[in-house]
N, C-alpha and C positions, 0 to 999 in steps of 0.2 A: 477678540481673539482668545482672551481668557476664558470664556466663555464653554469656547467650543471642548475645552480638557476638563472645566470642572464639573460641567451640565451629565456626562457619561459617566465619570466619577462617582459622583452624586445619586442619578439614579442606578448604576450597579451595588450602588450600598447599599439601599432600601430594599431592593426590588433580593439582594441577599440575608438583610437583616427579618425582613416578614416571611423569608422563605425560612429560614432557620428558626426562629420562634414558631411556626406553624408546625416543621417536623418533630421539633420537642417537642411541642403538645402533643402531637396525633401519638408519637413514638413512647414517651413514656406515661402518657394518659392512662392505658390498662393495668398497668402498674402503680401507680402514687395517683394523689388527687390532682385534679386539671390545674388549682392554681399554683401547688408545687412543679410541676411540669413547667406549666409558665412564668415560673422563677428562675430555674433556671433559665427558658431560653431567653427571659430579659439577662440574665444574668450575663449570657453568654454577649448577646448584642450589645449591652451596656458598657460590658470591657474593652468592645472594640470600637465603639461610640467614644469611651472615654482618652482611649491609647490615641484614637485618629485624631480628635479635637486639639489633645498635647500635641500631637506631632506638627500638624496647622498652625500653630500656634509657635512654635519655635520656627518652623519655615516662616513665617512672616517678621521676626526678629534676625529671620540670616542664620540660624543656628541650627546645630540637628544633637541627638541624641542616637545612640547605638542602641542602647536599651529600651528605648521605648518603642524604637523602630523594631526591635523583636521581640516587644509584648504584642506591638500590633501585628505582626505576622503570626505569632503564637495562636489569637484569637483567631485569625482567618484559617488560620490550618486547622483549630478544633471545629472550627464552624464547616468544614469543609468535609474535617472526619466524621462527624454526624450525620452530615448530609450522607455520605457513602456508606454507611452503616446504617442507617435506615433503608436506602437503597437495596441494602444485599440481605436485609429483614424481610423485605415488605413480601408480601405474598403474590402482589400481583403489580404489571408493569415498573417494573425492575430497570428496564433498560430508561426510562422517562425519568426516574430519580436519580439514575447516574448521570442523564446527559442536562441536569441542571446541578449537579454538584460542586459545580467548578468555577459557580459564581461567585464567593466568598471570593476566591483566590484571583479571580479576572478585576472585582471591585478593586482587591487589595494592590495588585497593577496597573490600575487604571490612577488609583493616588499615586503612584509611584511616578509613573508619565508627568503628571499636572506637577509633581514637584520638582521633575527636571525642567520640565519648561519653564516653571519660574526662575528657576535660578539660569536659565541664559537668556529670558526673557529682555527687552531692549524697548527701549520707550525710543516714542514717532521721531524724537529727533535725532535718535542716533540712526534708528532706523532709514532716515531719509540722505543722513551721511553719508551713509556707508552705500546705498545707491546712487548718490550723486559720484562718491568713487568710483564704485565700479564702471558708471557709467563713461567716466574720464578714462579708465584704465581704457576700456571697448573701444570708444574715441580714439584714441592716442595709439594702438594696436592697429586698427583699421588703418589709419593715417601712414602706420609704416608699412605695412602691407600692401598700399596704395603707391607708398612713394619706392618701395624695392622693388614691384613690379613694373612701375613707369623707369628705373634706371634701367631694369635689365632690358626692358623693350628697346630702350636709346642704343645701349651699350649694343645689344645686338644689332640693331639696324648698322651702326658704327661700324660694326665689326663686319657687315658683310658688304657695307661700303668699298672699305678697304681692303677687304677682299675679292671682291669682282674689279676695283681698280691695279690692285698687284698682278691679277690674272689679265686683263688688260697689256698693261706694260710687259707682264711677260710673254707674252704672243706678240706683242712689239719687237720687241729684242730677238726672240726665236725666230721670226719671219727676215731680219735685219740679215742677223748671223747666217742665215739659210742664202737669202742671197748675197752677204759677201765671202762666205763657203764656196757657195757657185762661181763667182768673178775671181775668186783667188786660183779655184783651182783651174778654170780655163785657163789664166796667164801663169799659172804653172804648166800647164800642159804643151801651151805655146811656146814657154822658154825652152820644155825640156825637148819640143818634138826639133828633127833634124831639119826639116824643110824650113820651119818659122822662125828655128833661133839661127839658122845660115839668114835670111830674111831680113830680122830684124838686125843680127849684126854687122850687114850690110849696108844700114844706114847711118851705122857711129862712127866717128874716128879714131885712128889707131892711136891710141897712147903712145904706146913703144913700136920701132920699126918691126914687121915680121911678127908683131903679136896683134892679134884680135881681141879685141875687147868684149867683155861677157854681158850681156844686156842683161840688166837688174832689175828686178820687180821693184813697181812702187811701193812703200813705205804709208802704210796708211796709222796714223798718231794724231793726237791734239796739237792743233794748231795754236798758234801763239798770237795774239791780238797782236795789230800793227801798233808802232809809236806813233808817238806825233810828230815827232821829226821825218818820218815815212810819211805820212799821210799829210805834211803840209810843203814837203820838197820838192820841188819841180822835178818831171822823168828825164832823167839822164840821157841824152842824145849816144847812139851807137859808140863815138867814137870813145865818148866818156866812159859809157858801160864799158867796151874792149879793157879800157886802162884798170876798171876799179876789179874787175873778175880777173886779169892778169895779176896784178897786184895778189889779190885772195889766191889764188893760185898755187904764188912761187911763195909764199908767206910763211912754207914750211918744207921740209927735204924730206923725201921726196915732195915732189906735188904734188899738191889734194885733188883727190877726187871729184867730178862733178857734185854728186853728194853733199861731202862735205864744203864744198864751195858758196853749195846753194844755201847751205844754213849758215854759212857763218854772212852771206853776204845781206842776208833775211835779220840778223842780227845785230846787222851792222847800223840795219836800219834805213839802206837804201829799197828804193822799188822799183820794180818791174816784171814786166808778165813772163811768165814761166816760158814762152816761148819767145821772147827777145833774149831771156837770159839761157837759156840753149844755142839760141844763135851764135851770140858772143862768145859761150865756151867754145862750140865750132870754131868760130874763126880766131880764137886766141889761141887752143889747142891744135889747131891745122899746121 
């Protein structure tokens, strides 16, 4: 991997160190002797042979330096203004020496790269850490991802469980209500019509002399579980029944009502069928 930053590095140097020695000679050759020419431009390459080497050299200690890091840019900008100034000399293809002039300063970049990557650079075994982390992190991400999608599917199905069950029961109750809507208001219509409540009251008997007695809708409420003294009593022979609903009866001033008769006698924890104990209020109230 080191490799790949210093190998470009490396050759952007040369490949601007022989460019730049070349233009000094060619540039000031008609002017001074060839190997004064060529003094300089070792000269020039030399400075920043020698700047780049320190600077290497302290990066492989951990350390840097300001100042040499701007002698070595110092040199890549002279080598650069050279290049451009021979460029805007030459007499002919002008535009070929500009568009390599800017290789000093791409070299000088290129070290600049490889010395960042060393210093965050990371040997195999942290390297392999820190992917085994990650990898956990991806793991353990997926896994919730996995398991908050499997709740919300539950949670949903849940939820529409008990809601097509509520909607259920509610069309339960609303069909309920609909026909004891229906049955109430027929036996209201029957109490309230003339023919059926002369009819019905017809068949009761009189409380008081000269008074008619008003026929009562049933009472529909929660029923109360039998006792066991109810449910383990032998059924009271008529004559018994008469004594114990007569009793219930007078048991309060005025006399109770069938009604209230029937519940306190249901209370009391005696039994018998709803129409034996009609009989008997018949014939105790006759």
């Amino acid at each position: 991997m080191r490799a790949k930053t210093i190998l470009p590095a490396v050759a952007m140097t040369a490949v601007s160190m022989v460019l730049t020695l070349a233009v000094v000679v060619m540039w000031l050759g008609p002017v001074m002797p060839w190997l004064v020419a060529l003094v300089v431009g070792l000269g020039i390459d030399g400075g920043w042979l020698a700047t780049l080497a320190y600077e290497r050299r302290l990066a492989a200690q951990g350390d840097h330096n300001r100042a040499v890091t701007a002698v070595g840019w110092s040199f890549g900008l002279l080598a650069t203004g050279v290049l451009v100034a021979h460029a805007l000399t030459a007499d002919h293809a002008v535009g070929a020496w500009l568009a390599v002039a800017w290789l000093p300063i791409a070299a000088k970049a290129l070290w600049l790269v490889h010395g960042l990557w060393e210093r965050t650079a990371l040997t195999p075994v942290a390297l392999d850490a820190i992917r085994g982390i990650q990898q956990e992190a991806r793991d353990e991400a997926a896994v919730a991802r996995a398991r908050l999608r499997a709740e919300a599917t539950t949670e949903e199905t849940r939820l529409t469980a008990v809601t097509d069950a509520g909607a259920r029961v509610a069309r339960v109750q609303a069909r309920t209500a609909q026909t004891l809507s229906s049955a109430w208001s027929t036996l209201e219509t029957a109490r309230a019509g003339e023919d059926t409540g002369r009819a019905l009251t017809s068949v009761t008997s009189r409380v008081t002399p000269g008074v008619t007695p008003r026929w009562e809708l049933p009472v529909w409420g929660p029923t109360e579980p039998l006792t066991v003294r109810s449910l383990e009593a032998a059924p009271l022979t008529d004559e018994a029944l008469d004594v114990v609903v007569d009793e219930i009866r007078h048991s309060e001033t005025p006399a109770l009502s069938y009604r209230e008769m029937s519940a306190r006698f249901r209370a009391a924890g005696h039994s018998a069928s709803e129409m034996r104990l009609r009989a008997a209020w018949k014939r105790v109230a006759a």
